[in-house]
N, C-alpha and C positions, 0 to 999 in steps of 0.2 A: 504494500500500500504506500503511495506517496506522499509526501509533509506536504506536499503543494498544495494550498489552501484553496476552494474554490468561492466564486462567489455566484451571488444569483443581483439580477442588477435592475432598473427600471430605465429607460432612459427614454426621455421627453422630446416627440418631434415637432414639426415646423407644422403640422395639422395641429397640434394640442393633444394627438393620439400618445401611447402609453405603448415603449415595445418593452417582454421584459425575454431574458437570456442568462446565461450562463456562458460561466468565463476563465481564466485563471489570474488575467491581469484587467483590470476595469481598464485604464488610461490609455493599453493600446485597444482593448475592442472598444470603447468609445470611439476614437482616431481612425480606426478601422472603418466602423457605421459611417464615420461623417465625412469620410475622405470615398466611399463608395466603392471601393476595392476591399476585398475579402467581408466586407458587411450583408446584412442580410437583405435579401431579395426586397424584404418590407420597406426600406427604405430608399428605393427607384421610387424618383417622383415626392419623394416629402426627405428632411433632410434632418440628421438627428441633431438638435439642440444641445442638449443636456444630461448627464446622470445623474435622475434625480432621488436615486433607492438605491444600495448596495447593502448586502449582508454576506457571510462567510458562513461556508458551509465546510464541514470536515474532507468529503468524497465527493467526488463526479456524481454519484450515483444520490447521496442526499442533497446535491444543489439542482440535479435535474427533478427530483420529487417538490420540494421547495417551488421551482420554477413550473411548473404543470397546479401546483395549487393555487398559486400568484394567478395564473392565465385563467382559470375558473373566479376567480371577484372579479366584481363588476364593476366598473370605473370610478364609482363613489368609493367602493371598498378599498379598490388599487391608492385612489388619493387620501383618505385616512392614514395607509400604511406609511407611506409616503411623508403625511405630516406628523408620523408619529413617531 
């Protein structure tokens, strides 16, 4: 098993929409999204702003569970999380 930490992140587009991912460095997959090389498909056409949620998770495997429960709240849920 790996020490490399993972994280699960939110990060704020140029719609106001909500993409959330997994990662092991926020600061290059942010750069990544906003630069549109190696980012995700979601962000053709809107541009990413912001990370505005990060958390660490011990495993790939618990930042991806984390990240599928994130993607099930609802926009109001996502932005509570977010301010809190």
């Amino acid at each position: 098993m790996s020490d490399t930490p993972w994280y699960v992140y939110i990060v704020r587009a140029s719609d106001e929409t909500l993409y959330t991912g997994i990662t092991t460095d926020l600061e290059r997959r942010l750069a990544e999204h906003q630069s549109g090389k190696a980012g995700a498909k979601y962000f053709r056409g809107r541009t990413a702003l912001e990370m505005v949620f990060s958390e660490s998770s011990p495993s790939r495997s618990s930042a991806s569970k984390r990240e599928a429960e994130i993607k099930k709240l609802t926009r109001t849920q996502k932005l509570s999380l977010i301010n809190n």
